[in-house]
N, C-alpha and C positions, 0 to 999 in steps of 0.2 A: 418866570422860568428863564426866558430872555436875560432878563436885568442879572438873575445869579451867574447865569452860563461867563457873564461879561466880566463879573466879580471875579469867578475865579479864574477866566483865561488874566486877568490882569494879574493876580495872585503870583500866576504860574512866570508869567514874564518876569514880574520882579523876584522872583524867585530863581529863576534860570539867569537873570543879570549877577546874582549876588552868587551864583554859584561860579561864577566867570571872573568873579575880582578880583584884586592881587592880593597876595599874603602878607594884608598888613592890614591895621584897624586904620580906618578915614572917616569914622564919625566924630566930629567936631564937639568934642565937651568930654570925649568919652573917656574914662580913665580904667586902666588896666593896672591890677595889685598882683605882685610874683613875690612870692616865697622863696631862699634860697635854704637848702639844709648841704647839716655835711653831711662825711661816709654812712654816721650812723641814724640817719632819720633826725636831726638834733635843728631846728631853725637857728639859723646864723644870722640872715639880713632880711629886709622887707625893701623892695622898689615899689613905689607907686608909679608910674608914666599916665601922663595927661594929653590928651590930640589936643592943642592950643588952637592948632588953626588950618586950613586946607586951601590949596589956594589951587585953581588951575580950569582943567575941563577934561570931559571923559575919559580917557586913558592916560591923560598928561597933566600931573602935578604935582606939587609940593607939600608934605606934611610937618609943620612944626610940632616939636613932644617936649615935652618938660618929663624930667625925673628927677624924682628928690629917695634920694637912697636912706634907709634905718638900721642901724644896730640897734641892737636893746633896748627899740624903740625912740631913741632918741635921735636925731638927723645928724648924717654922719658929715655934710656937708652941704652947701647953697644948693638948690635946684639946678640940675645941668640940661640945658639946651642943644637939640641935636634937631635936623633938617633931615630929611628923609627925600627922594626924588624918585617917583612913578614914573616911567617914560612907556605910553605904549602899554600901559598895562602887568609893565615889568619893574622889578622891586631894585631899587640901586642902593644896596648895603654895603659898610663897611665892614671890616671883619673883626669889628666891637662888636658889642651889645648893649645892652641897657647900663646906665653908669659904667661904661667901660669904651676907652678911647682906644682907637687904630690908626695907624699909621700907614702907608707902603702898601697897600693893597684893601682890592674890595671886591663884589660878585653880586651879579644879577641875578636876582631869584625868578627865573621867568612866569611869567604869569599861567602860563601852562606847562605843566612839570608830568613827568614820567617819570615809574622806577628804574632805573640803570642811567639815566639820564647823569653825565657829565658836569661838572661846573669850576670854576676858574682852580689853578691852586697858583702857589709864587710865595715868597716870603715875606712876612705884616710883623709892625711891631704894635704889641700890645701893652696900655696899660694901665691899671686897674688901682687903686687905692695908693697910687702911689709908686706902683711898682712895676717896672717894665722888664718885658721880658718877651727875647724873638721867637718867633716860628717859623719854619719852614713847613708848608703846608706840602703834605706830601701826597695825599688822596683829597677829594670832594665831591661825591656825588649824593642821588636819589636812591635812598636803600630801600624804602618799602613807603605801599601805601596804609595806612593802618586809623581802623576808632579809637580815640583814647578818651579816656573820662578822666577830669581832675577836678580839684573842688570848685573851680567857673563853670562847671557842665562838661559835655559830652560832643566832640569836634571831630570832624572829616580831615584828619593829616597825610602829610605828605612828609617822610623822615629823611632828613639830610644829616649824611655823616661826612666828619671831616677831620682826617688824620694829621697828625705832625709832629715835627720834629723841636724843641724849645729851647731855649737859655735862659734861664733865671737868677738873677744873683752869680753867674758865672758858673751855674749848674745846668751839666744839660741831663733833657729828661723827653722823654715821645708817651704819645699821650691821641685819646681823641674826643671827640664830641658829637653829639647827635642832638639834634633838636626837631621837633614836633610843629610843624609850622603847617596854623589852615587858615582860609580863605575868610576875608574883612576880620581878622585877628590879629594872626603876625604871629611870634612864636607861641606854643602852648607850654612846651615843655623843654627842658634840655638840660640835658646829664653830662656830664665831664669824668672821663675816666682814665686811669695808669697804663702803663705798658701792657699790664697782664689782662686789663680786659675789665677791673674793678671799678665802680664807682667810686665816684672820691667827693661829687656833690653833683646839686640838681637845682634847677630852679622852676618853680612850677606855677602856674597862671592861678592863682585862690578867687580874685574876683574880678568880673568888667562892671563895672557902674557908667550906664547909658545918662546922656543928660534928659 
């Protein structure tokens, strides 16, 4: 009885550790597969990201990711190399994402988040296949706590939206984003959409592969 009681108070501790850790994947091998679709549910692209490697100690350190981005199944381009930095517990992202480069600005996803909770805005240049295009981030915060199931399983989120103003090709246009981000993951989900409030595409976690 003894020996079980011990099992699962240990259970429970690493269990209450991993509910405390930042919103990002840090297991070492482990690779995460996102789906992008457009407006009409139609798949467009495949990212794989791989954790190459973890370097640090308890709340302070460094994630290296590989991502090798797919159209049509075929690689759109070499694997891209991105650095990730934990400090504290807390996420230091730029305001890229996966195969997609930033510039000009970036934001701490703290490692303890609340709904209405605040976070950076300022204006990033982003650019994506090729194609750059500014923003002017006009809002940023914690809109809702919320379960979402997607084809990876079923995650504990925390939704971050974030408004803005754009340039593209010398077109401007405003626009916002929302992403689904929980804990030892990193994003689950996030939707991209028009002035009027429409989706226009999503990109969605399909599977994690543990080493």
């Amino acid at each position: 009885m003894k020996k079980a009681f011990l099992v699962l108070a240990g259970l429970g501790l690493a269990m209450a550790a991993f509910a405390q850790g930042p919103f990002i994947c840090t297991t070492e091998g482990a690779k995460l597969v996102y789906v992008t679709t457009d407006a009409k549910g139609n798949e467009s692209s495949q990212t794989d990201m791989e954790i190459v490697k973890v370097a640090g100690k308890g709340d302070d350190f460094t994630i290296k990711q590989k991502a090798q981005l797919y159209i049509g199944g075929a690689a759109l381009t070499k694997p891209i190399e991105t650095v990730t930095t934990v400090k504290g517990g807390d996420v230091l992202f730029d305001f890229g994402g996966i195969a997609v480069a930033a510039e000009g600005g970036g934001f701490i996803l703290p490692k303890n988040l609340e709904v209405g909770m605040e976070l950076p805005k300022g204006e990033v240049t982003v650019e994506m296949l090729g194609i750059k295009s500014k923003q002017d981030i006009t809002s940023h915060q914690v809109v809702a706590q919320e379960t979402l199931t997607v084809p990876a399983g079923t995650y504990e989120c925390y939704v971050v939206e974030r408004k803005f103003n754009a340039k593209v090709l010398g077109m401007k246009t405003t626009g916002s984003m929302k992403t689904w981000y929980a804990r030892g993951i990193g994003a689950v989900r996030t939707d991209n959409y028009d002035k009027k409030g429409k989706v226009t595409s999503s990109q969605v976690l399909k599977e994690v592969v543990l080493p």
